[in-house]
ChimeraX commands (.cxc) that place a marker at each C-alpha (Angstrom):
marker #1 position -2.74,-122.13,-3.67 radius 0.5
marker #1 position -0.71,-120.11,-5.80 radius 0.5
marker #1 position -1.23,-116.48,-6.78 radius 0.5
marker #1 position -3.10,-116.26,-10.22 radius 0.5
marker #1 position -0.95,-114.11,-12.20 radius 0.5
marker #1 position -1.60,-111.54,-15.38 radius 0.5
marker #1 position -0.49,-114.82,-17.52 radius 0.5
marker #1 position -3.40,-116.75,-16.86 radius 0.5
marker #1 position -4.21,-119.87,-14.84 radius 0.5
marker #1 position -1.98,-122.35,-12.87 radius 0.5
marker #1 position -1.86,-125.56,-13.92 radius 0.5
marker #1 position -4.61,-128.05,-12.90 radius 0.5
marker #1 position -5.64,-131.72,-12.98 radius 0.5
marker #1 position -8.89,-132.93,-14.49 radius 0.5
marker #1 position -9.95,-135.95,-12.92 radius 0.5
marker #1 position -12.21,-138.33,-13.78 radius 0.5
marker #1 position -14.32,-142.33,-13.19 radius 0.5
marker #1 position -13.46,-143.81,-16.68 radius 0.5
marker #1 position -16.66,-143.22,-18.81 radius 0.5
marker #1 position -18.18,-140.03,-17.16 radius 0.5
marker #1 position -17.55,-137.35,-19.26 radius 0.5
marker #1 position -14.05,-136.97,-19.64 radius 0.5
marker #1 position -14.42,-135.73,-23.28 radius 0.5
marker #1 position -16.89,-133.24,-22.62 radius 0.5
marker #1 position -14.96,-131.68,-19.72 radius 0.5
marker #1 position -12.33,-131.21,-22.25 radius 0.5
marker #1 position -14.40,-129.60,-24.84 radius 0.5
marker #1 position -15.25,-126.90,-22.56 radius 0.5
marker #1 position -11.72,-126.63,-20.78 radius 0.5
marker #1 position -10.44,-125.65,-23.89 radius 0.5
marker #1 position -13.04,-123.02,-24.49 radius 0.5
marker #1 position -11.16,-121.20,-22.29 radius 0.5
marker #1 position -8.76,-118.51,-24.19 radius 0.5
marker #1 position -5.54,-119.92,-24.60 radius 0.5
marker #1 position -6.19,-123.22,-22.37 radius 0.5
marker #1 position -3.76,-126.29,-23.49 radius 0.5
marker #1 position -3.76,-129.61,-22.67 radius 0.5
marker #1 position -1.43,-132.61,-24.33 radius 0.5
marker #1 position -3.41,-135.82,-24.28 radius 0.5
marker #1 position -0.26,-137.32,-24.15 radius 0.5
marker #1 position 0.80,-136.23,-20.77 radius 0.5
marker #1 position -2.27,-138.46,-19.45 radius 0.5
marker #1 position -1.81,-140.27,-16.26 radius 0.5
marker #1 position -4.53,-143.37,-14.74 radius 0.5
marker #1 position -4.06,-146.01,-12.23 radius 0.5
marker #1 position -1.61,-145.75,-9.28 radius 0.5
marker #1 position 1.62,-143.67,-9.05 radius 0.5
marker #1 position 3.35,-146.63,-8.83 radius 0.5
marker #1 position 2.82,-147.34,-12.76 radius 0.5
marker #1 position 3.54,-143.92,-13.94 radius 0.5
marker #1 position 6.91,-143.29,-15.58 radius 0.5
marker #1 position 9.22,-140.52,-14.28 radius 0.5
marker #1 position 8.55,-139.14,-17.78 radius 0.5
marker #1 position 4.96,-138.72,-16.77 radius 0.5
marker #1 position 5.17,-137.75,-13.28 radius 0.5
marker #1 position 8.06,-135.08,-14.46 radius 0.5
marker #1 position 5.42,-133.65,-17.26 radius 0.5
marker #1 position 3.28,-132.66,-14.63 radius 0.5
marker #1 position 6.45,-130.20,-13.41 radius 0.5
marker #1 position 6.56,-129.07,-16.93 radius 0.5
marker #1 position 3.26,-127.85,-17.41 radius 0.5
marker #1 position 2.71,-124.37,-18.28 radius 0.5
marker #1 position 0.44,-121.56,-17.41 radius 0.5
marker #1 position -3.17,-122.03,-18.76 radius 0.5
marker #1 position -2.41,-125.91,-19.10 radius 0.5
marker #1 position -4.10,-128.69,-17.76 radius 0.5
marker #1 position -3.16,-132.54,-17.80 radius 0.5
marker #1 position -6.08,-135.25,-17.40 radius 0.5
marker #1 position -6.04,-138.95,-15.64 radius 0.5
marker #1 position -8.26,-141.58,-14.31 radius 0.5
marker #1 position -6.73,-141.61,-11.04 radius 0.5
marker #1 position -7.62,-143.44,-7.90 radius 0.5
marker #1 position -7.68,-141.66,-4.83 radius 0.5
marker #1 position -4.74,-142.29,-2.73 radius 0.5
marker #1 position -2.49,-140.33,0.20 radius 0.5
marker #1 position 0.70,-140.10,-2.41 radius 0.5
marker #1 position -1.32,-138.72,-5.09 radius 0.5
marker #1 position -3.01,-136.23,-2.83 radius 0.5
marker #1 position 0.44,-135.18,-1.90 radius 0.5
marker #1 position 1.73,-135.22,-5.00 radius 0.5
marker #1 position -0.77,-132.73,-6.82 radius 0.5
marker #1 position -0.85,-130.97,-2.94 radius 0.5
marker #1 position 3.27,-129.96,-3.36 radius 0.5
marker #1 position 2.48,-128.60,-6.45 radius 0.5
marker #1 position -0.63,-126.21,-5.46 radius 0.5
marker #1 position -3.02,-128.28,-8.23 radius 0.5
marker #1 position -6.15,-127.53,-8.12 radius 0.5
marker #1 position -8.27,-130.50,-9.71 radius 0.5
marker #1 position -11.72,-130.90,-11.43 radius 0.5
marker #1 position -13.34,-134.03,-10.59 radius 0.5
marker #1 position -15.87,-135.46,-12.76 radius 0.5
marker #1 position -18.45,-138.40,-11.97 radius 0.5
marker #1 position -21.35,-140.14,-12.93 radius 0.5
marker #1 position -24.73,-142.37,-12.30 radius 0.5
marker #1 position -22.66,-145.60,-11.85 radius 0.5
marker #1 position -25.11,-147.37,-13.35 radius 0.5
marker #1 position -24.74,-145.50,-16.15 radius 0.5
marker #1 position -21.22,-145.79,-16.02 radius 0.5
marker #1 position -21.62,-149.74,-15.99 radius 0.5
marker #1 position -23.06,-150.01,-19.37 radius 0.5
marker #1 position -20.98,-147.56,-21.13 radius 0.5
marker #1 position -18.10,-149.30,-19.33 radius 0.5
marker #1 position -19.05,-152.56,-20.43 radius 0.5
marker #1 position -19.01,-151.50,-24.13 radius 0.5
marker #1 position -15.97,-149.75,-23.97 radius 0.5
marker #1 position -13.57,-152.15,-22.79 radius 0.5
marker #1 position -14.45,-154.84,-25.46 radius 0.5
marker #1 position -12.74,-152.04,-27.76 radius 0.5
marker #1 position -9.63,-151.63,-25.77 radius 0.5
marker #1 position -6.67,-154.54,-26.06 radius 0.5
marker #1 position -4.76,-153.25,-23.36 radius 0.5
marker #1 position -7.56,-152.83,-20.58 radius 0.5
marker #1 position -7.28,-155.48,-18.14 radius 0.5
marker #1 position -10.74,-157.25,-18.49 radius 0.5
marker #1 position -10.05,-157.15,-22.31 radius 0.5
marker #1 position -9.39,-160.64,-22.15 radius 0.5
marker #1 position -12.41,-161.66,-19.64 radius 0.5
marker #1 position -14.86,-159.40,-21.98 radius 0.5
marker #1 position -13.80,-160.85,-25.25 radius 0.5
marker #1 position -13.91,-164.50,-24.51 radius 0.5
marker #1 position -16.07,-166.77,-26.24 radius 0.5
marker #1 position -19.95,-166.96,-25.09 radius 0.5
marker #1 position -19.39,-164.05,-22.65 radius 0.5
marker #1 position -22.16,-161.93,-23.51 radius 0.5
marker #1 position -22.63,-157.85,-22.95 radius 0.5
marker #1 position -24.61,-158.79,-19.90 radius 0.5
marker #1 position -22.22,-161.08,-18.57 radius 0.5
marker #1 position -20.02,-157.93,-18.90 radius 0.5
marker #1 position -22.26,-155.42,-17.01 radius 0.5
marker #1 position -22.84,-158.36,-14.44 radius 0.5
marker #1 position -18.77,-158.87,-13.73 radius 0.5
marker #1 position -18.56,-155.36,-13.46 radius 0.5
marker #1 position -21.33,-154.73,-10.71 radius 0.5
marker #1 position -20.13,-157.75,-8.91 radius 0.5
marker #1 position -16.93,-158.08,-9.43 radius 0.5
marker #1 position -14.41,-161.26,-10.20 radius 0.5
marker #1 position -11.05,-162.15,-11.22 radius 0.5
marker #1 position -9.90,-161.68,-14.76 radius 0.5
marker #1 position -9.13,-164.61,-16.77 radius 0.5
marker #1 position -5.61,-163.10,-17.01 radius 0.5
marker #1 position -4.25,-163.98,-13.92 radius 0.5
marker #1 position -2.03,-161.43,-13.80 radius 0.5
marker #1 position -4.47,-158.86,-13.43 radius 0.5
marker #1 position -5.79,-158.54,-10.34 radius 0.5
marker #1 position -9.18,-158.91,-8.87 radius 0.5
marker #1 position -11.68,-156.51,-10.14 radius 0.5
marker #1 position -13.80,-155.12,-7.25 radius 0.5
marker #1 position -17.46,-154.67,-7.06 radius 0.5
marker #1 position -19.18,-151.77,-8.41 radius 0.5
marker #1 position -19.28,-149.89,-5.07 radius 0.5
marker #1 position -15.61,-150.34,-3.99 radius 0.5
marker #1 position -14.27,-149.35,-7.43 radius 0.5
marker #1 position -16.42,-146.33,-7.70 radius 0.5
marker #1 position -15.64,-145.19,-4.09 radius 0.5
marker #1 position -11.52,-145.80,-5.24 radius 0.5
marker #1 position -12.27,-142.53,-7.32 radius 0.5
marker #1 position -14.90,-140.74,-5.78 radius 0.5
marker #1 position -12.43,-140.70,-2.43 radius 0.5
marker #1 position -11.43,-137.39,-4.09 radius 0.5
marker #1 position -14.69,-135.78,-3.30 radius 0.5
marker #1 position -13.83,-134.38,-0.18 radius 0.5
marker #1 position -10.37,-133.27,-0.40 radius 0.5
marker #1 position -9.84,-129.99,-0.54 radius 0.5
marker #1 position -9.33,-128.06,-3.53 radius 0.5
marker #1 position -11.28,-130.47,-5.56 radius 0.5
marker #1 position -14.45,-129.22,-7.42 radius 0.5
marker #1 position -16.55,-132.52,-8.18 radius 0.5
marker #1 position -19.08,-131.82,-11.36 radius 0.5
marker #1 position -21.40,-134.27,-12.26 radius 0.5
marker #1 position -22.01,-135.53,-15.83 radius 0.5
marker #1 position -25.51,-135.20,-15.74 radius 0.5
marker #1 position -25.63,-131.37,-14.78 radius 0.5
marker #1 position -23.65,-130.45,-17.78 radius 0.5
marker #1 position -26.21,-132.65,-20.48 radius 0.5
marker #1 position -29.58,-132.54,-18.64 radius 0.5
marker #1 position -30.31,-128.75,-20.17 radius 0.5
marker #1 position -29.12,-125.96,-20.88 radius 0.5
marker #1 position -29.93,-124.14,-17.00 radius 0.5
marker #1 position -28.12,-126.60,-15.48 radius 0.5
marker #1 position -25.11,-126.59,-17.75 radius 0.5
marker #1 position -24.57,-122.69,-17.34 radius 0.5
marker #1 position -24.84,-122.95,-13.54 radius 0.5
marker #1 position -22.57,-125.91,-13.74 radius 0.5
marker #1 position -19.79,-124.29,-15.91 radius 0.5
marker #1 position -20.07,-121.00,-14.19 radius 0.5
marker #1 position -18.66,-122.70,-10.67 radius 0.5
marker #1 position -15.99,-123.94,-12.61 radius 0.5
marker #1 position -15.14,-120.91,-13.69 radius 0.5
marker #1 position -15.15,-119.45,-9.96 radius 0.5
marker #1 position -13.33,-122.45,-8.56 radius 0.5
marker #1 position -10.56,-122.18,-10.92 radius 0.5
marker #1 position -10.21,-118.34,-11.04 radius 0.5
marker #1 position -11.20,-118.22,-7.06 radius 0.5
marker #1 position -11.17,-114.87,-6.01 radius 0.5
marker #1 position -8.76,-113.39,-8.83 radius 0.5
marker #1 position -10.40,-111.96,-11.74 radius 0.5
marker #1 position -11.15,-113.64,-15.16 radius 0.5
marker #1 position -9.36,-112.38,-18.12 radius 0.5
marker #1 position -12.95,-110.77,-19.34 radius 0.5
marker #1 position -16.18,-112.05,-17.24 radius 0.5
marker #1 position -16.95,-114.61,-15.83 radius 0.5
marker #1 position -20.19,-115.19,-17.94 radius 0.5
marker #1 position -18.11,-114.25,-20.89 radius 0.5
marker #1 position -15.49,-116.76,-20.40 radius 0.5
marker #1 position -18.44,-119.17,-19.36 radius 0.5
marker #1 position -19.69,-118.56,-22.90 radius 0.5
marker #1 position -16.61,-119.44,-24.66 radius 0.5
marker #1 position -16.60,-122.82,-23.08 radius 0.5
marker #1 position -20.23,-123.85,-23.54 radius 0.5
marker #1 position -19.46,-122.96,-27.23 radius 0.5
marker #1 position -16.53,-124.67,-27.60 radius 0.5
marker #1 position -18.61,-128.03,-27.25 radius 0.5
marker #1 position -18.56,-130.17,-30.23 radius 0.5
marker #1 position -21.20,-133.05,-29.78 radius 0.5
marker #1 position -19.82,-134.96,-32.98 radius 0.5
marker #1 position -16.67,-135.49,-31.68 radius 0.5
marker #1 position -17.86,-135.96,-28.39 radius 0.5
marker #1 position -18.58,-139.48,-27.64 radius 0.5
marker #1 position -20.12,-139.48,-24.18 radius 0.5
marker #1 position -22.13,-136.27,-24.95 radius 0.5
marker #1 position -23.59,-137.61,-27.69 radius 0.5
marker #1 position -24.75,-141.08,-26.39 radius 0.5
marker #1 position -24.49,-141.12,-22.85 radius 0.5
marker #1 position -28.46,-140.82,-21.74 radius 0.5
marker #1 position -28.89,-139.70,-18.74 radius 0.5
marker #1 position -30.28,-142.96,-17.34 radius 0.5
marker #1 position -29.53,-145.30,-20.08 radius 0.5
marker #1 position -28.78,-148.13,-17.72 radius 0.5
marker #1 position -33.10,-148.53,-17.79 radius 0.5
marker #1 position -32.29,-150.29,-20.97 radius 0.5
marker #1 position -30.10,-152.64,-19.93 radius 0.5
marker #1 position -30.69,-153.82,-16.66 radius 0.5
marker #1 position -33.17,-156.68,-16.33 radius 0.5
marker #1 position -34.76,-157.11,-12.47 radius 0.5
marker #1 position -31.83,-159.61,-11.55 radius 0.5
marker #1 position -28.66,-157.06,-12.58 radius 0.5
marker #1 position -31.09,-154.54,-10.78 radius 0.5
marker #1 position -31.14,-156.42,-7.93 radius 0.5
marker #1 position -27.84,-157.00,-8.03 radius 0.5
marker #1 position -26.82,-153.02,-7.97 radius 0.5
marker #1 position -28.97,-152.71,-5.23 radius 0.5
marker #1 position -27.22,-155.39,-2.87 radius 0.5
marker #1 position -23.40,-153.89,-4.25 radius 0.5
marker #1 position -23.97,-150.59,-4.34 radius 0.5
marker #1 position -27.54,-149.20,-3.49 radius 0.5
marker #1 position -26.41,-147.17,-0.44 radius 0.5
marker #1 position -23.46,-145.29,-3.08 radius 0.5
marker #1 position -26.77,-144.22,-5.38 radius 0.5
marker #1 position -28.29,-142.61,-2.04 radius 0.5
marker #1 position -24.62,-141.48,-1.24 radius 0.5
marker #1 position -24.58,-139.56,-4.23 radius 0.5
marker #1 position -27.95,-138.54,-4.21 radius 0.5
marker #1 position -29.21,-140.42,-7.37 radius 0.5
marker #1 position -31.79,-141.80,-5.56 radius 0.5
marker #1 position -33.76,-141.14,-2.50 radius 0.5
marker #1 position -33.66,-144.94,-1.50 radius 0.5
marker #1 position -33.45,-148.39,-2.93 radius 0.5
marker #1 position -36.87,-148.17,-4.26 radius 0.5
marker #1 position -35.86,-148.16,-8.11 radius 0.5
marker link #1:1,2 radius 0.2
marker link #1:2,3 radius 0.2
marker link #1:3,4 radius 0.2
marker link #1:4,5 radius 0.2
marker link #1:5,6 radius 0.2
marker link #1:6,7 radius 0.2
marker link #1:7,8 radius 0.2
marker link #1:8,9 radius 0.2
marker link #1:9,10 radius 0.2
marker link #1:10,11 radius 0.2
marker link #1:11,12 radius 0.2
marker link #1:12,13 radius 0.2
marker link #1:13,14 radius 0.2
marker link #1:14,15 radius 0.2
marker link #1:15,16 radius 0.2
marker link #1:16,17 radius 0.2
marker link #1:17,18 radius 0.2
marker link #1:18,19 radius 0.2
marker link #1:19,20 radius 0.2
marker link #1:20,21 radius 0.2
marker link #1:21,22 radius 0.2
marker link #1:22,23 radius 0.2
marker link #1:23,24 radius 0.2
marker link #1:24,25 radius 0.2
marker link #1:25,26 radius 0.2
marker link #1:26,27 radius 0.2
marker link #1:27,28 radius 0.2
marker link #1:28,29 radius 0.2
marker link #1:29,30 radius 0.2
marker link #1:30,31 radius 0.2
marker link #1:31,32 radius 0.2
marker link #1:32,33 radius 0.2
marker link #1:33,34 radius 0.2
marker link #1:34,35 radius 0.2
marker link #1:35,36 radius 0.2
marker link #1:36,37 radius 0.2
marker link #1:37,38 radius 0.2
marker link #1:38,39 radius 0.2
marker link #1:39,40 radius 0.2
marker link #1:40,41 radius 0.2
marker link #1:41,42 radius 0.2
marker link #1:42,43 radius 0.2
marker link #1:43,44 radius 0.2
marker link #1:44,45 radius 0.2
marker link #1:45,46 radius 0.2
marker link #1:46,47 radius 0.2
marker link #1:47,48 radius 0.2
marker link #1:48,49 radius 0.2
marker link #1:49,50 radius 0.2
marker link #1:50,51 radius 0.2
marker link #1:51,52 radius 0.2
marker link #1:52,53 radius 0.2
marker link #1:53,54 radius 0.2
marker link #1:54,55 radius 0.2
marker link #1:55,56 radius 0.2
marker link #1:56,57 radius 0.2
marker link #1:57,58 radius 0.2
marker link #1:58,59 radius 0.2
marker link #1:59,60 radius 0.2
marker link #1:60,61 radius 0.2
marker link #1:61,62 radius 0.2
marker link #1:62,63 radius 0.2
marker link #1:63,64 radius 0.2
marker link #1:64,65 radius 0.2
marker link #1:65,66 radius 0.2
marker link #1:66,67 radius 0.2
marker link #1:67,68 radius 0.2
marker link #1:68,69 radius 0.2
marker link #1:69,70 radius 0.2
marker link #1:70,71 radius 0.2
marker link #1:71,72 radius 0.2
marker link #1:72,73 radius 0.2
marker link #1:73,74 radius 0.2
marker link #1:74,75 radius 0.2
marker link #1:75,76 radius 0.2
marker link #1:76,77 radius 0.2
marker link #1:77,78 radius 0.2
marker link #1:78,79 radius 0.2
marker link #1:79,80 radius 0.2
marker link #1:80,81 radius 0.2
marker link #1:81,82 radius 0.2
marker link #1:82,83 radius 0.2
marker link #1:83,84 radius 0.2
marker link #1:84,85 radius 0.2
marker link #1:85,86 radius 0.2
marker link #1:86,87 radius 0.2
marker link #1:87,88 radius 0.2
marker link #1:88,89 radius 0.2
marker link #1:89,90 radius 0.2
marker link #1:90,91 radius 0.2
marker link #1:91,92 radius 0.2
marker link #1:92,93 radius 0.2
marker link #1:93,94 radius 0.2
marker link #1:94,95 radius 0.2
marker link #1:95,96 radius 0.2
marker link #1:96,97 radius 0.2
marker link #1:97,98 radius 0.2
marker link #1:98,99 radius 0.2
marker link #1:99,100 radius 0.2
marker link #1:100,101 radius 0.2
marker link #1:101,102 radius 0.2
marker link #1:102,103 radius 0.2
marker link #1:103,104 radius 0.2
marker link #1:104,105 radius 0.2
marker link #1:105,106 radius 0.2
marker link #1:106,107 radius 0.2
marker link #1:107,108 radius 0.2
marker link #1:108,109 radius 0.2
marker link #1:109,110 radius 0.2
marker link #1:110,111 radius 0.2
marker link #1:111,112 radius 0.2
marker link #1:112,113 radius 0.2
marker link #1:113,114 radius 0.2
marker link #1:114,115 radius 0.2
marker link #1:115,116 radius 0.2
marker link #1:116,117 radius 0.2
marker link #1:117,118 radius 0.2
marker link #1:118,119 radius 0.2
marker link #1:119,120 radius 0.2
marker link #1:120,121 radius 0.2
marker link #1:121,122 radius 0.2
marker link #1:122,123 radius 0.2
marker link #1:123,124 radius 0.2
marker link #1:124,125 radius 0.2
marker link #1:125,126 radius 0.2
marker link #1:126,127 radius 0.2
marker link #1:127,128 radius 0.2
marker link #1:128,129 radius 0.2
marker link #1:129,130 radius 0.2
marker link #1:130,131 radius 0.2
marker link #1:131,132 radius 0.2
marker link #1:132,133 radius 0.2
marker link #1:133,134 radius 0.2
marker link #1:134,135 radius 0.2
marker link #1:135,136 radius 0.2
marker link #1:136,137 radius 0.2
marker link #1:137,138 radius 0.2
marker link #1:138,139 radius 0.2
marker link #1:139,140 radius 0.2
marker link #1:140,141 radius 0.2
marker link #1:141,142 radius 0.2
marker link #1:142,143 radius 0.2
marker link #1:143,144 radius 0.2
marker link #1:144,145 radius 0.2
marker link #1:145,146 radius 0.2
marker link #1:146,147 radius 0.2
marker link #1:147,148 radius 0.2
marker link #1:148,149 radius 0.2
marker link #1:149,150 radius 0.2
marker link #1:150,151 radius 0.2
marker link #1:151,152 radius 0.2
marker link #1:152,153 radius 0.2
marker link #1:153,154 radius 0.2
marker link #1:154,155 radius 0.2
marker link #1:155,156 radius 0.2
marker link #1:156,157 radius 0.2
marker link #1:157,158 radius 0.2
marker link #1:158,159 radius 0.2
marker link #1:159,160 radius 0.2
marker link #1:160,161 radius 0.2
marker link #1:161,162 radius 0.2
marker link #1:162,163 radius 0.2
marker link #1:163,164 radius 0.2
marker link #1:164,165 radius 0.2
marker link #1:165,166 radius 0.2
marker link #1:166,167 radius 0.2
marker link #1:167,168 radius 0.2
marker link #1:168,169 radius 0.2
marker link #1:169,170 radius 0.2
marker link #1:170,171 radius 0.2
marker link #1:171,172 radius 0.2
marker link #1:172,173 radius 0.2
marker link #1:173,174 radius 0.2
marker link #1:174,175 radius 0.2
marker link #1:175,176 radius 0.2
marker link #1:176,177 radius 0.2
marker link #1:177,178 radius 0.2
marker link #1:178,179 radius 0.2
marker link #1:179,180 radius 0.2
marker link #1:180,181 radius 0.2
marker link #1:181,182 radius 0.2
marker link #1:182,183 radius 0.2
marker link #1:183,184 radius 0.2
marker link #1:184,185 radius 0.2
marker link #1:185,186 radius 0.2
marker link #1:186,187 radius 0.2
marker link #1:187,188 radius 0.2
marker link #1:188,189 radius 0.2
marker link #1:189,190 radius 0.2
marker link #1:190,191 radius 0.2
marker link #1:191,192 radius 0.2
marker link #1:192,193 radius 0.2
marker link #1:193,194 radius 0.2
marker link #1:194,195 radius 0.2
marker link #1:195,196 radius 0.2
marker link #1:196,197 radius 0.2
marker link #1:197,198 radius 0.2
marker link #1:198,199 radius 0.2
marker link #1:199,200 radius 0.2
marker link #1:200,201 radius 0.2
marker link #1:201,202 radius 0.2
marker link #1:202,203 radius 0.2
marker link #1:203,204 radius 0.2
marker link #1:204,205 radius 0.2
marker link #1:205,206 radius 0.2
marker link #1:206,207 radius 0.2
marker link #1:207,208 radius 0.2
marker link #1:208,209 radius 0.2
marker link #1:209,210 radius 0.2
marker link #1:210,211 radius 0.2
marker link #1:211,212 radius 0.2
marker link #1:212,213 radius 0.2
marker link #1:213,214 radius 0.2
marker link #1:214,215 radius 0.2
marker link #1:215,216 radius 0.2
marker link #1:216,217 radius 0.2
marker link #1:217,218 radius 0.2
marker link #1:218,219 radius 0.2
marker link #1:219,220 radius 0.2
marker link #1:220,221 radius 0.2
marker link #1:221,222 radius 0.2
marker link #1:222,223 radius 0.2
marker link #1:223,224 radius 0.2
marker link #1:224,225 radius 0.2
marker link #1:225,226 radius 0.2
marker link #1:226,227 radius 0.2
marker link #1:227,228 radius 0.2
marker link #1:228,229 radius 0.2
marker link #1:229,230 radius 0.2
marker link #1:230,231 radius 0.2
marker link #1:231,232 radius 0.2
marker link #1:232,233 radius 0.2
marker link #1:233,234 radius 0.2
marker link #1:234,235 radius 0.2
marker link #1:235,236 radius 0.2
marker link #1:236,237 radius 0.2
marker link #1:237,238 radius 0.2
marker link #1:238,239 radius 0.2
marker link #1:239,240 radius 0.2
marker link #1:240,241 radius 0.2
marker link #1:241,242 radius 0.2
marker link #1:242,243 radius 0.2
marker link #1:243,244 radius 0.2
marker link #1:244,245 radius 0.2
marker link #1:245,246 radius 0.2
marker link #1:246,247 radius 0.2
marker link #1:247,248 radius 0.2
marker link #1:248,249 radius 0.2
marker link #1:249,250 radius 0.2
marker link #1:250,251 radius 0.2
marker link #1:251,252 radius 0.2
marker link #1:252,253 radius 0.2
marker link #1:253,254 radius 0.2
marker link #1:254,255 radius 0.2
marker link #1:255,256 radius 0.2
marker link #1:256,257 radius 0.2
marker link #1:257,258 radius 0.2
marker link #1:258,259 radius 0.2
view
């Protein structure tokens, strides 16, 4: 990694699963004394549909900058951010969770790929959180097949175990209080490391907590921890358990398949 300087913090990449938090890990990145970030230097999907103009922002960044994606894990993107000694915060979520708020989202979005599938007559929001667990092809042919619930979280959560990645889940930083100081405080030590902070580390944990703004924080605001309760009748239940039970142990949201 590189040498932290008197100037502040390399450049990093925070990474998220689309509907996890992303928000809310920005809020408190930019608690951080002089921290930028340019939402317009975002990158998501494979590095095959990034523009040089994208890919060349990330060799533009500055010190104390960050630049944020949705990004799948894959062997040119790991080598990409590993030539350029980026760290990167990885962010994740109950996928059931991330189901529902998924399946309310896209409806809102023209250019997501299931727009189309999502907005087409009689297809209800359960329909939606059903195609999404299961998977199917979008009525755009273009697009392709959407994989099940397990396969497209695991595309992103690949990232877990590569090195230099700090994963932080969405529920530790909104469950309470304890949980989001212990959660923000290893941020802080994974992206200082061993150098020191510009004041302390509890000081500069402070700053970020504070720097939350739950009004303009979507995801903080509504995203229950366990909201999916709600929404899933026994079938769609049954139905996460066959596609992705063994992910929820994986990830240690649940003991078993006894939910």
């Amino acid at each position: 990694m590189k040498t932290l300087d008197n100037q502040g913090l390399p450049p990093f990449l925070l990474n998220s699963i689309p509907k996890s938090g992303t928000h809310l890990l920005k809020q408190l990145l930019l608690g951080i004394p002089d921290m930028k970030h340019d939402p317009n230097k975002g990158m998501f999907g494979h590095m095959h549909y990034q523009t040089e103009a994208k890919l060349n922002a990330v060799d533009s960044l500055s010190i104390n900058e960050f630049v944020n994606g949705h990004l799948y894990y894959t062997s040119e993107w790991e080598t990409f951010f590993n030539k350029r000694n980026m760290k990167q915060i990885f962010v994740y979520r109950d996928p059931r969770d991330v189901v529902v708020s998924y399946a309310y989202f896209i409806p809102t979005l023209k250019i997501h790929p299931l727009y189309d599938t999502f907005t087409q007559e009689n297809f209800t929001h359960r329909d939606r959180i059903e195609f999404l667990i299961q998977g199917g092809q979008p009525t755009e042919k273009k697009w392709g097949y959407q994989p099940d619930v397990a396969e497209w979280f695991k595309s992103f959560s690949a990232w877990m175990s590569k090195p230099d990645v700090f994963s932080v889940r969405f529920e530790d930083l909104t469950s309470s209080d304890k949980s989001r100081i212990q959660a923000v405080h290893r941020i802080v030590k994974f992206l200082w490391g061993e150098n020191s902070v510009p004041s302390t580390r509890p000081i500069i944990a402070g700053k970020m907590i504070q720097n939350i703004n739950p009004q303009t924080s979507p995801t903080f605001r509504k995203g229950k921890i366990g909201g999916w309760r709600n929404e899933f009748d026994d079938e769609l239940k049954d139905l996460f358990k066959l596609k992705a039970g063994q992910l929820l142990v994986d990830l240690n949201y649940e003991k078993d398949e006894n939910w």
